[in-house]
Structure formats: C-alpha cells, structure tokens
TIZATOR-628084 format. One record per residue (C-alpha): chain; residue in one letter; x, y, z; residue number from 1. Coordinates in Angstrom, 2 decimals, padded with zeros to 5 digits. Example, Ala and Ser with C-alpha at 12.3 -4.5 7.8 and 13.67 -1.06 7.14 Angstrom:
! TIZATOR-628084
+----+----+---------+---------+---------+-----+
| ch | aa |      px |      py |      pz |   i |
+----+----+---------+---------+---------+-----+
|  A |  A |  012.30 | -004.50 |  007.80 |   1 |
|  A |  S |  013.67 | -001.06 |  007.14 |   2 |
+----+----+---------+---------+---------+-----+
! end
This chain:
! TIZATOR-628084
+----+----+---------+---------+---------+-----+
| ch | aa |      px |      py |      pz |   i |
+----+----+---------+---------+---------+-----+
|  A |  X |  019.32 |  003.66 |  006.45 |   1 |
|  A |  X |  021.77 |  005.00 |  009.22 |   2 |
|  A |  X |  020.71 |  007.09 |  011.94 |   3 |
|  A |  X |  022.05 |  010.11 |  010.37 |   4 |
|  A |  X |  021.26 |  009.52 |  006.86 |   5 |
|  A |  X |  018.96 |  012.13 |  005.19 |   6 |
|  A |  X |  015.31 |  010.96 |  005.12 |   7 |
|  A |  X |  012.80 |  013.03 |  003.14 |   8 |
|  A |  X |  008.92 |  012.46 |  004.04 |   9 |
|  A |  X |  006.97 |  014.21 |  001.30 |  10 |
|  A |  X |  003.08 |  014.58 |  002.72 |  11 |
|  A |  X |  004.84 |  014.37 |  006.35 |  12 |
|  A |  X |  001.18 |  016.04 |  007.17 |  13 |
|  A |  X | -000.99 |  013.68 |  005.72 |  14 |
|  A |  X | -002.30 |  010.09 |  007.36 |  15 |
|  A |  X |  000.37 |  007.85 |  005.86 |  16 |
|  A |  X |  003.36 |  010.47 |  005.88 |  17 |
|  A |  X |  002.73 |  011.57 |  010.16 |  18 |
|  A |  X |  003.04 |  007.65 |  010.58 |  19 |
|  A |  X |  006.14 |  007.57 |  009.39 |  20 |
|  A |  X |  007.65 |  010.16 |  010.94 |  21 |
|  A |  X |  006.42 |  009.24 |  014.21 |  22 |
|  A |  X |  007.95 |  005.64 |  013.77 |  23 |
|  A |  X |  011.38 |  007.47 |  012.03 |  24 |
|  A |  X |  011.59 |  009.17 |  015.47 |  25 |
|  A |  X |  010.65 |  006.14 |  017.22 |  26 |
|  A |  X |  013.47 |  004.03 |  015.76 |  27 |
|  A |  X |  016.25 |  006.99 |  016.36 |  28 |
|  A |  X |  016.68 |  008.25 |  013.09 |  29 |
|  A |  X |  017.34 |  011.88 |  013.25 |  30 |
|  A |  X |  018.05 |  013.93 |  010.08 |  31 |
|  A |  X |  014.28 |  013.85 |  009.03 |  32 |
|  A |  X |  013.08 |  016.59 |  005.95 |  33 |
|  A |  X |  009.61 |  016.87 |  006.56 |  34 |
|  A |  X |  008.82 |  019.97 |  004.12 |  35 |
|  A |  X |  005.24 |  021.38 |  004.23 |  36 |
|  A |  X |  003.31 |  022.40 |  001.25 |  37 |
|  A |  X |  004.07 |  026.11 |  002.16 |  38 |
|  A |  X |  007.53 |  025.57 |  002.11 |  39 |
|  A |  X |  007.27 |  022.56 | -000.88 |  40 |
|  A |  X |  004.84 |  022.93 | -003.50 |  41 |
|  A |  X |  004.82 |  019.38 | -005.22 |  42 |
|  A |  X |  003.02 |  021.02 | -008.09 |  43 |
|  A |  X |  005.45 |  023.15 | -008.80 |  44 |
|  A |  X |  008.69 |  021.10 | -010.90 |  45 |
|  A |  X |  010.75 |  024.18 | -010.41 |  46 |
|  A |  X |  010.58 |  024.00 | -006.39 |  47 |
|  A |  X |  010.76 |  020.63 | -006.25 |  48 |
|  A |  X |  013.57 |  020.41 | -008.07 |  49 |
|  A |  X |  015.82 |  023.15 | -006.80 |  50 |
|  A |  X |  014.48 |  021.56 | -003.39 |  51 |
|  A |  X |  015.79 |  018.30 | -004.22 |  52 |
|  A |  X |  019.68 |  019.93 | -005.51 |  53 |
|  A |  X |  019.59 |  021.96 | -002.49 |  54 |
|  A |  X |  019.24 |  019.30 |  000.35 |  55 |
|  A |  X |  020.18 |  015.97 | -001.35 |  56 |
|  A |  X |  018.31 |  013.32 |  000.54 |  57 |
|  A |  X |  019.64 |  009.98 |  001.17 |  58 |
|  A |  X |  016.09 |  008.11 |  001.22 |  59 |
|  A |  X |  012.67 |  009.38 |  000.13 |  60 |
|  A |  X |  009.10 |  008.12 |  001.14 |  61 |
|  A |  X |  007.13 |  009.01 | -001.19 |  62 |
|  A |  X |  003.73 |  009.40 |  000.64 |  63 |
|  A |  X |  002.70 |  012.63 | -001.11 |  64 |
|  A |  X | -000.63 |  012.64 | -002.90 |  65 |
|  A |  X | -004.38 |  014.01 | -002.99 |  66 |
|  A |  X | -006.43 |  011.23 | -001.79 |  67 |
|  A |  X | -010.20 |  010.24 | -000.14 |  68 |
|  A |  X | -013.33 |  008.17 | -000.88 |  69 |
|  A |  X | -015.55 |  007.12 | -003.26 |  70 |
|  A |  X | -017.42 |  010.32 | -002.90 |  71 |
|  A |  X | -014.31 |  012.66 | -003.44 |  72 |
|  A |  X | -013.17 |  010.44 | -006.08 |  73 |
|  A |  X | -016.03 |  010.18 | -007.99 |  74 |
|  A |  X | -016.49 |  013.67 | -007.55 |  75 |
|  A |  X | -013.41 |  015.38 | -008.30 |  76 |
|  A |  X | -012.15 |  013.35 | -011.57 |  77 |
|  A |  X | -009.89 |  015.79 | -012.84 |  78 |
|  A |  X | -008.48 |  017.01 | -010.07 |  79 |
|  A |  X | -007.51 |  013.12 | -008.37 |  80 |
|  A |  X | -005.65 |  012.65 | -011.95 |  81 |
|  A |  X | -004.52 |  015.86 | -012.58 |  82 |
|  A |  X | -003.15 |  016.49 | -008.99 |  83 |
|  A |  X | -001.50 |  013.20 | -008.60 |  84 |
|  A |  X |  000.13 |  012.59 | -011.94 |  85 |
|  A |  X |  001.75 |  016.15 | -011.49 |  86 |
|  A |  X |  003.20 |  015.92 | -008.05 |  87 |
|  A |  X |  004.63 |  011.81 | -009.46 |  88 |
|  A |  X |  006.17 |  013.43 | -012.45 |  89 |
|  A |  X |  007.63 |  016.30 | -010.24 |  90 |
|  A |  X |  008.89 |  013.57 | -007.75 |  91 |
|  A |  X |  010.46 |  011.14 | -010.24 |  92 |
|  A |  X |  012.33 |  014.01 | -012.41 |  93 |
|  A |  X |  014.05 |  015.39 | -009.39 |  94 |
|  A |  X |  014.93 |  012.12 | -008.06 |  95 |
|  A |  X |  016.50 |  010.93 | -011.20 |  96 |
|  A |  X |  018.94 |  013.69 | -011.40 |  97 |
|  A |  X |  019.76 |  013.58 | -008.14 |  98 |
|  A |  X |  019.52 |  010.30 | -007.64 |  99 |
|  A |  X |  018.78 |  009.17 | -003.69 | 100 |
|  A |  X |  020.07 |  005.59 | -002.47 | 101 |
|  A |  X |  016.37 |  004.64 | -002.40 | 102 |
|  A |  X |  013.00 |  006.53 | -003.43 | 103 |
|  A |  X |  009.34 |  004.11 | -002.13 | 104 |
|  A |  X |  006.19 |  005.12 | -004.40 | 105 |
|  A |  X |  003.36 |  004.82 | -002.30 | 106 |
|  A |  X |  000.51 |  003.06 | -004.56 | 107 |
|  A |  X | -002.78 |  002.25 | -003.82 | 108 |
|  A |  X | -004.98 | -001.43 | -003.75 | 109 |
|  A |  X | -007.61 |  000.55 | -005.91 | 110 |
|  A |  X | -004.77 | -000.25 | -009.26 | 111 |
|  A |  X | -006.08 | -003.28 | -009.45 | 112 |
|  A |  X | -009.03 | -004.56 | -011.75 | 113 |
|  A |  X | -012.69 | -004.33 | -010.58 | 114 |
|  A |  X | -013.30 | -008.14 | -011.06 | 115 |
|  A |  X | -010.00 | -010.07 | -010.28 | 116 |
|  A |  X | -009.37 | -012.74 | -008.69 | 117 |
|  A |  X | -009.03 | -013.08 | -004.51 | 118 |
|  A |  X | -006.82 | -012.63 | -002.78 | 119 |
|  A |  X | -005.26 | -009.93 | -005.05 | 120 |
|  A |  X | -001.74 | -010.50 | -006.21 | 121 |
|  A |  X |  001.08 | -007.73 | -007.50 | 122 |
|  A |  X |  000.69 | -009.91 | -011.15 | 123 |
|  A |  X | -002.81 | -008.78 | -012.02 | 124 |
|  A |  X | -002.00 | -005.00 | -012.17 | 125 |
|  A |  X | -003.71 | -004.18 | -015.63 | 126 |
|  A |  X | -005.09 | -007.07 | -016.28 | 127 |
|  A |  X | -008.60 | -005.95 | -016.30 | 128 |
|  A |  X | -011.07 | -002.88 | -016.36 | 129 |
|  A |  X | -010.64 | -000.66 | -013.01 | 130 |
|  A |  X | -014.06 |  000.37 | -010.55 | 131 |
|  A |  X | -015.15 |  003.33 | -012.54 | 132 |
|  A |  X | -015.75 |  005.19 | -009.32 | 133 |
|  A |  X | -011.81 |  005.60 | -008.49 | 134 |
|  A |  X | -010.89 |  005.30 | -012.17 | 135 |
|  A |  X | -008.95 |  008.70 | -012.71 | 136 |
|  A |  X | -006.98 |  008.31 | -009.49 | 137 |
|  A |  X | -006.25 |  004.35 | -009.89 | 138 |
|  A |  X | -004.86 |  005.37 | -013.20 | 139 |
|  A |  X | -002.31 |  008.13 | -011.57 | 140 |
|  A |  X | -001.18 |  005.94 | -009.40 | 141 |
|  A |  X | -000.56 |  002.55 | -011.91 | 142 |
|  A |  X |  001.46 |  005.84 | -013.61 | 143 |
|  A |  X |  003.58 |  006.10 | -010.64 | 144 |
|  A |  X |  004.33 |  002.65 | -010.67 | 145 |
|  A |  X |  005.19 |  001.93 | -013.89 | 146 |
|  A |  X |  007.63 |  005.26 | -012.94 | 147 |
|  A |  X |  009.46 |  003.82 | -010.70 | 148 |
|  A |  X |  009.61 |  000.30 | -012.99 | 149 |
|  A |  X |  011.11 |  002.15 | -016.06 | 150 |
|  A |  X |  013.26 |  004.30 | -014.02 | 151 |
|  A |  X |  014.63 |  001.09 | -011.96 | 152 |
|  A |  X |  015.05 | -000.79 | -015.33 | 153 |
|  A |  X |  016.39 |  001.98 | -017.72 | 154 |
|  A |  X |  018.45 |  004.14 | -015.10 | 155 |
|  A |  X |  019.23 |  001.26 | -012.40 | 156 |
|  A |  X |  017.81 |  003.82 | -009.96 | 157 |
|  A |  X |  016.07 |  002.03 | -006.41 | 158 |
|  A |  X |  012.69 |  003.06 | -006.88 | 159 |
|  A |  X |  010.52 |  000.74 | -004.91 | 160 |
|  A |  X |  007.03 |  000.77 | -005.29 | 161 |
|  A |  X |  004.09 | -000.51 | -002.21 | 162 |
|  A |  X |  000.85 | -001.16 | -002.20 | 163 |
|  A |  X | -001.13 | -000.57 |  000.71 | 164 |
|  A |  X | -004.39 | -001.87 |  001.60 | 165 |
|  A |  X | -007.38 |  001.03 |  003.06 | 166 |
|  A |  X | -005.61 |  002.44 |  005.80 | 167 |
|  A |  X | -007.27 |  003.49 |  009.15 | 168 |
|  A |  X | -005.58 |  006.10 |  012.28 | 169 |
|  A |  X | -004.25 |  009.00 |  013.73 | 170 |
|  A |  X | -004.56 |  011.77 |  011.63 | 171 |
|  A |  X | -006.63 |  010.75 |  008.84 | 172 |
|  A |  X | -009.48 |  012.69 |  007.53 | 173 |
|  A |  X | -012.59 |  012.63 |  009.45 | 174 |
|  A |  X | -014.67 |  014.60 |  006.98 | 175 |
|  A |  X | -018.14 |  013.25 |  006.50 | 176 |
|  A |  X | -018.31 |  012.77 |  003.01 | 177 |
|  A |  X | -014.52 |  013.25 |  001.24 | 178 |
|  A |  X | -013.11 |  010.77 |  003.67 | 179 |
|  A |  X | -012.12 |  007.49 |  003.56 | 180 |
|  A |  X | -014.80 |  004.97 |  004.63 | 181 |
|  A |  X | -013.57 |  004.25 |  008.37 | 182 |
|  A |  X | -012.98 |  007.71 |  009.65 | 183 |
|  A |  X | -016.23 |  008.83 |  007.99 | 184 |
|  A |  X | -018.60 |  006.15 |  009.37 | 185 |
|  A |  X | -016.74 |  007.34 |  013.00 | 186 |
|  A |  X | -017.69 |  011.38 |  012.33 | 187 |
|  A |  X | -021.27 |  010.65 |  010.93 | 188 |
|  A |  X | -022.21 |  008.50 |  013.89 | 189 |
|  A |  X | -020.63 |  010.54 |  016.61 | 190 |
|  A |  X | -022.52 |  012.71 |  015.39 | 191 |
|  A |  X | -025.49 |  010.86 |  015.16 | 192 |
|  A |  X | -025.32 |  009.77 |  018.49 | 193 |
|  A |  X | -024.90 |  013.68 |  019.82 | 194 |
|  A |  X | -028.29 |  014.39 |  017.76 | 195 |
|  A |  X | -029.87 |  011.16 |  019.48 | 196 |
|  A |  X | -031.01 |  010.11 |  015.92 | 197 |
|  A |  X | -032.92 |  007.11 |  015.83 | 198 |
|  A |  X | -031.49 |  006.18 |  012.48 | 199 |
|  A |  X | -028.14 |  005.93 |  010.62 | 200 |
|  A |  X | -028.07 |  006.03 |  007.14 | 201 |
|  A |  X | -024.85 |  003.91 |  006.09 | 202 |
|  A |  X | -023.87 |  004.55 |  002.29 | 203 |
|  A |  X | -023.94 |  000.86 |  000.06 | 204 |
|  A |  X | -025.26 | -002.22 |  000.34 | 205 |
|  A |  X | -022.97 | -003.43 |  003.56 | 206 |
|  A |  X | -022.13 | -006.27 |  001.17 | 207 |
|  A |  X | -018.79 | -005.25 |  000.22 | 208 |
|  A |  X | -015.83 | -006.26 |  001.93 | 209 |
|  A |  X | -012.51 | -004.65 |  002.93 | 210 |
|  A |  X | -008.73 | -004.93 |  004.57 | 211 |
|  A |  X | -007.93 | -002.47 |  006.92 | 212 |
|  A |  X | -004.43 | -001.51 |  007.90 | 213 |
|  A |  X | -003.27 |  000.50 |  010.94 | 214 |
|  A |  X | -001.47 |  002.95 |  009.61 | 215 |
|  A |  X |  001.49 |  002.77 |  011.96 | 216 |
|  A |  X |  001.71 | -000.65 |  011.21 | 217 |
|  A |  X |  001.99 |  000.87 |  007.31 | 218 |
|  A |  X |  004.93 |  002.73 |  008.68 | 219 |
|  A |  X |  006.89 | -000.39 |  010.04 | 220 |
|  A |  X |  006.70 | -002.01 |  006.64 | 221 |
|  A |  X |  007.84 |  000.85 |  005.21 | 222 |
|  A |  X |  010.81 |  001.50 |  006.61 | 223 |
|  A |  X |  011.29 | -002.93 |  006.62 | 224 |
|  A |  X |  011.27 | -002.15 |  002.66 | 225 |
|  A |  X |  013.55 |  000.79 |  002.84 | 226 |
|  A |  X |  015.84 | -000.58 |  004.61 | 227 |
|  A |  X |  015.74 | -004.08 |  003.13 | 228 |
|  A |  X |  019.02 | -005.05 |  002.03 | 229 |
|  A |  X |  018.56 | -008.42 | -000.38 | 230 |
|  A |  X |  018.74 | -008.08 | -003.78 | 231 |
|  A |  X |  015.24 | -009.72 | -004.47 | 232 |
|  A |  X |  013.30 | -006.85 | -003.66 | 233 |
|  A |  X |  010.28 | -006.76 | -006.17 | 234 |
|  A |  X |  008.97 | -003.82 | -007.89 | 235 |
|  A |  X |  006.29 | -003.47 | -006.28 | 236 |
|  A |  X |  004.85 | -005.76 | -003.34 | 237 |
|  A |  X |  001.17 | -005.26 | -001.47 | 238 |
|  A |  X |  001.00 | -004.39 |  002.29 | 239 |
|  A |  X | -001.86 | -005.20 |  004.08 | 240 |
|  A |  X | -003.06 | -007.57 |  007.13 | 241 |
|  A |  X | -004.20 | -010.81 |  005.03 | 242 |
|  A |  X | -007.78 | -010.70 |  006.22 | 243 |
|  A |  X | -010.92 | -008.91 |  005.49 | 244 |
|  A |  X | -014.45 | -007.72 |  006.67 | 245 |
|  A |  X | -017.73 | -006.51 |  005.55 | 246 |
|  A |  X | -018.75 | -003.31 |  005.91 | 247 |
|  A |  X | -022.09 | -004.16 |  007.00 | 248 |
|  A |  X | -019.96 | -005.69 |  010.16 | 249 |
|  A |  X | -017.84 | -002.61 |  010.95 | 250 |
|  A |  X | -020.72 | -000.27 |  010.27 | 251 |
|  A |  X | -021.88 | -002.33 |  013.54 | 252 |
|  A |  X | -018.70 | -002.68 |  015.20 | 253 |
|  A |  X | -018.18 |  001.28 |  015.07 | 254 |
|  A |  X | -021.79 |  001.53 |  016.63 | 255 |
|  A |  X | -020.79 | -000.44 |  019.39 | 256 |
|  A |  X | -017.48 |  001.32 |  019.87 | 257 |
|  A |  X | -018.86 |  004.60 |  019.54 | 258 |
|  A |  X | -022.01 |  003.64 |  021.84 | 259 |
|  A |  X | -024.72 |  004.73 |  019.15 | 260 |
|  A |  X | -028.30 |  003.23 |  020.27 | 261 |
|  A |  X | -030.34 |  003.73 |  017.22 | 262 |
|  A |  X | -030.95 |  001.44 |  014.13 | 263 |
|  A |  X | -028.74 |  000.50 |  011.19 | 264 |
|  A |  X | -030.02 |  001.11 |  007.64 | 265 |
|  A |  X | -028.23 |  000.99 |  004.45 | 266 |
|  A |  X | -028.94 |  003.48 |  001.79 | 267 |
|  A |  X | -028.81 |  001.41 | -001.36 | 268 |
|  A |  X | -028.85 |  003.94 | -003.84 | 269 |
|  A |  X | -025.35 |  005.04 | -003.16 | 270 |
|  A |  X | -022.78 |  003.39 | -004.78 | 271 |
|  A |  X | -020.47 | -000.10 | -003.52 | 272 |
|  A |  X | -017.66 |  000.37 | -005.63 | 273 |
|  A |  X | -015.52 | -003.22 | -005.93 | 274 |
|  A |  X | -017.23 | -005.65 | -004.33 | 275 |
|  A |  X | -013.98 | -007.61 | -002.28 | 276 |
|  A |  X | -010.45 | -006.05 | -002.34 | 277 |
|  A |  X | -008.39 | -008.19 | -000.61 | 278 |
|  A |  X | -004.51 | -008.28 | -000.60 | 279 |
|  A |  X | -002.08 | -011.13 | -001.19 | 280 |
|  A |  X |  001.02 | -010.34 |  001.15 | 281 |
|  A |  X |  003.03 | -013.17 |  000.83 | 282 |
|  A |  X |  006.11 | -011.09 | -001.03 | 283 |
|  A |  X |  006.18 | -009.02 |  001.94 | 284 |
|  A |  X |  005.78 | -011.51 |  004.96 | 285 |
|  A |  X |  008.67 | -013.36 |  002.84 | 286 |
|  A |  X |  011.04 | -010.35 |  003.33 | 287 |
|  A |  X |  010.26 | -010.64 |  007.09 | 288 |
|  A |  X |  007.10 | -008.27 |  007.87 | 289 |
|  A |  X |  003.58 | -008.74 |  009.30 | 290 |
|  A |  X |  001.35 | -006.63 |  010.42 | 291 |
|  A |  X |  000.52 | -006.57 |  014.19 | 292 |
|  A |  X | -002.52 | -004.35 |  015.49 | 293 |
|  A |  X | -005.97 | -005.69 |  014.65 | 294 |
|  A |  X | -008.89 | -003.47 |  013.53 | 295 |
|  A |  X | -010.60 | -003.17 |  016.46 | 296 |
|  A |  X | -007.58 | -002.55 |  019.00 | 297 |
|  A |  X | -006.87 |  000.17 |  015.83 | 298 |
|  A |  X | -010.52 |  001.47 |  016.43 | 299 |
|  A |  X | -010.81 |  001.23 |  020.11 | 300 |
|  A |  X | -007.53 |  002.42 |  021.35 | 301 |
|  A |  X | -005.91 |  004.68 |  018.96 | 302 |
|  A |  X | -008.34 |  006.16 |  017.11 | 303 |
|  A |  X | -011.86 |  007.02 |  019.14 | 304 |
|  A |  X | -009.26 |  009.03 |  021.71 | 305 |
|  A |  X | -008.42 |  011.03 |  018.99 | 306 |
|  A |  X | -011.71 |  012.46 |  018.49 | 307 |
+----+----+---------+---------+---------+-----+
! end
C-alpha cells in the first residue's frame, strides 16, 4: 500500500476495524474510507455495490461482521448466520467486479473443530465437528473463507483470508452478557466491586483455556499481510500470540487488576464451550510478524483506563 492509495475499513466502528484505522493513521496512510452503517448498509447488495463502483478502493479490510460470546451466539443462531453470510456475499460480489489490488477476510479461531489437535494449525479447517455453541457463526465465517479461496483460485483475485485468535481492547463491547469473555468479566466485576458483593459468579468451569490478542497488535499484522509483497502468501494464515491461559487464572488476574475483594466462584451450570483453542502462528511469524503487548500490559494499561 502507498500512502495515498485508497484503503476501505468496512466495520471501521467495531473492535477490530477502530484498530486499524488508528494504526492506518499511525503509519501515514491518508486516503482512508471508513463508511458507517448509516451511510453503508452491508446488508443491502445494492448499496454495497454501487458503493464499491462509486469510490473504487485500492485495498479492503474486511473487518465487517456481527460478532460476541457464547451467550449471544448461542442465543441468536439465525441471526450470527444469517447476518454474516449476507454482509460476506455482499462483500465478495462487489469486490469481484471491481476488483481491488487486495481484499483480507477477517475469520475467526472458532472455524476450527471442537476436538483438534493443539496448537491449532490453518490444515485442520473442516476436519472435524465445530463447538455447537458458536456453530451457526463458525459456519459463516469457514463460508467467507472458502470465498476468498475460490475467488483467488477461479478469478486470480488477492483475497487473503486471517485468522485471529479472541481479541481483547479499546473499543470492544463491554456488555455483560453479549460480550466477548474479557471485556465482560471487566463490566460484571466493576460492577461487583461498586455493589461491594461478597461473591462473583464467573460463568464455566475456569478449566478452559484461551489466547488473547491485543487488538492493536491485530492491526499491525494486518496491514504486515496487506502489504506483504512475496508470492507465498497462504490463503489463509492464524494470528495470535503463541501462548495461552486459563480462564480460571484471568478471572483472578482481572480481580486483582480491577481491585475486587470478594470471593471467586464458578457457576458450573453454564456452558465451557471448546475446552483449549490455541493458535499455531508459525506461517505468520515466517512472513516477519509477532505479536508484542502481553495480556496483562493489554489489561492494565490500555484497557481498565478506558472504563
């Protein structure tokens, strides 16, 4: 990407999409679309079309999409599939008429099967049942993948696809129960230590464990892959930080941060979901990223002073 080349962020509002705008900015780029739904309704084909003729973008980031946690996902079935599988196909037909240098899918670690091997490599997409909890929005997002792969192999088109692992920071959503699990442990026990409670309630066992990202470290690797100029760039390739931890322990670290003095107890009749989800990122530490912020300089410093 130049400086001046013509970068559209679709979900510019949303946790992943503000990240990379910020960095964008950051790095000096300066012809940035950042269309809101109100101006860009990804639903719509029609809009998103004529939007796509009308300003031509060099690069897309395609960070668009209806996301949260196991509650919300379990919850609202139809509408994770429905949603998501609409806004894709939307994406991917305007794209391939009017074709931008590069268009990166955004995926998400939950593709993968429920029991798979660890560390968690690109390879073992499909290759088993998915956690039935996040089944309907998993199966959108494989979709989108296997989008970009036809349209790459069929059209030649550069459609990249990533896979992030759960990603943490500024301007995620910090509601109680649709959010992902990070910014809702940090609302419920704010809150909890406001109401002086003498007891948290944290959902699960505490037995499952999880890779955390910093979402401006998501950016970075990002824009690496979009601007990655070998010709051995993969299909798709996982981003995430290599290591993991159990919820149990950041249920505790999060007490600490947040300075909550009551006890800990887990509420086993709520669900775990996959047990461990950890990433391999060996393809993309071979094309010359890592991540850099660890989760609790991530929690500490750029997230609690949000609040």
């Amino acid at each position: 990407m130049n400086k001046d080349s013509k970068i559209l962020v679709l979900g510019s509002r949303g946790l992943v999409g503000s990240a990379l705008v910020r960095e964008l900015k950051g790095q000096g780029f300066e012809n940035i679309l950042t269309p809101v739904r109100e101006e860009l309704d990804l639903l719509r084909q029609v809009q998103v079309e004529s939007y796509f003729e009308k300003n031509k973008p060099d690069f897309v980031f395609m960070a668009a999409a209806k996301v949260g946690g196991i509650h919300a996902n379990d919850t609202y079935r139809a509408d994770f599939i429905y949603e998501n599988l609409t806004i894709q196909n939307n994406v991917f037909g305007a794209a391939h008429k009017f074709t931008p240098r590069r268009l990166l899918f955004l995926g998400s670690n939950c593709i993968y099967p429920k029991n798979c091997p660890q560390p968690l490599k690109e390879k073992y997409l499909l290759a088993g049942e998915l956690e039935p909890t996040n089944e309907p929005y998993a199966i959108a997002k494989i979709a989108g993948l296997k989008m970009a792969q036809a349209m790459r192999a069929q059209y030649g088109h550069d459609f990249i696809s990533v896979i992030p692992t759960n990603l943490y920071g500024p301007n995620d959503n910090f509601h109680p129960e649709n959010s992902h699990v990070i910014p809702g442990l940090i609302t419920r026990m704010t809150e909890a230590k406001k109401n002086n409670d003498a007891i948290f309630k944290a959902w699960g066992s505490g037995n499952p464990r999880r890779e955390f990202l910093y979402v401006d470290d998501m950016a970075k690797a990002c824009i690496h892959v979009m601007n990655y100029a070998g010709d051995d760039l993969p299909d798709w390739m996982n981003i995430g930080t290599g290591e993991d931890i159990s919820i149990k322990e950041l249920v505790y670290m999060i007490k600490e941060t947040v300075g909550f003095e009551g006890e800990i107890e887990f509420d086993t009749s709520k669900p775990d979901g996959t047990m461990k989800k950890l990433l391999d990122v060996s393809k993309i530490e071979a094309l010359g990223w890592r991540s850099s912020v660890g989760l609790e300089e991530g929690m500490g410093e750029k997230v609690f002073r949000l609040l």
